[in-house]
C-alpha positions in Angstrom: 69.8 54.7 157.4 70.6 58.1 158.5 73.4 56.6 160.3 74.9 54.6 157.7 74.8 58.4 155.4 76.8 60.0 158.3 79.7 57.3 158.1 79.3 57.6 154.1 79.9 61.3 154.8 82.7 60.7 157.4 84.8 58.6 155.3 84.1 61.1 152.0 85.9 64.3 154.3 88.3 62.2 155.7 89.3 61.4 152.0 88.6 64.8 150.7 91.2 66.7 153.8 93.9 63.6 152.8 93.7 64.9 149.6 94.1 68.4 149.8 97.4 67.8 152.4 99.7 67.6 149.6 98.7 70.4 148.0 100.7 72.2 151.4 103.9 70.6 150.6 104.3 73.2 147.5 107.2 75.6 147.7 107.2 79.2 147.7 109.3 82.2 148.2 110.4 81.8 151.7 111.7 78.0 151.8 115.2 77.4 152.2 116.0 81.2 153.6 117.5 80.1 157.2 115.9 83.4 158.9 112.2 82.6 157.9 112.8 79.1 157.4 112.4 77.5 161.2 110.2 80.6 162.7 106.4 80.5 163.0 105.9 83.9 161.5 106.4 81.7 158.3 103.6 79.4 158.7 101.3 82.3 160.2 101.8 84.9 157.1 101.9 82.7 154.6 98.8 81.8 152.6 99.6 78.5 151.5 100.1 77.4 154.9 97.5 78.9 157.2 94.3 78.5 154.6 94.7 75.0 154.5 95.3 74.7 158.8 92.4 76.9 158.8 90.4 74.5 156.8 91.1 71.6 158.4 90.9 73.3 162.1 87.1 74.3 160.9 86.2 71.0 159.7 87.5 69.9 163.1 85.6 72.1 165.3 82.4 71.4 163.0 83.0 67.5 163.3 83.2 68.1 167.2 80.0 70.4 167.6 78.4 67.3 165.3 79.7 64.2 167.0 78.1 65.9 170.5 74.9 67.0 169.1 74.5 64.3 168.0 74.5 62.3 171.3 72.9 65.0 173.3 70.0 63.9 170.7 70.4 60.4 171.8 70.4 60.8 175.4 67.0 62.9 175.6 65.2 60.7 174.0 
């Protein structure tokens, strides 16, 4: 059972970070300017760009730390 509630909780943050990706794609002052456009000062200072990596880099790292506590939980026992 508890099982089958982690892949039922899986599949619901795998939908839920698909659906915040487009919200990235929006536009704001800084597109299109050739000096800022191709840099990575642009993705770093901006907020609509490094909130959502952060987001997704957190629920990566807190996937990770779950996917191997969880086995180190199955290979004590």
């Amino acid at each position: 059972m508890r099982n089958k509630i982690t892949q039922i909780l899986n599949l619901l943050t795998f939908i839920f970070l698909i659906g915040i990706v487009p919200s990235t794609a929006w536009a704001h002052p800084g597109h299109g300017q050739p000096e800022t456009q191709s840099t990575i000062w642009h993705y770093l200072s901006e907020p609509m760009h490094i909130a959502p990596a952060l987001g997704v880099i957190a629920m990566a790292i807190w996937m990770v730390v779950r996917f191997f506590a969880t086995n180190s939980d199955k290979n004590q026992h």
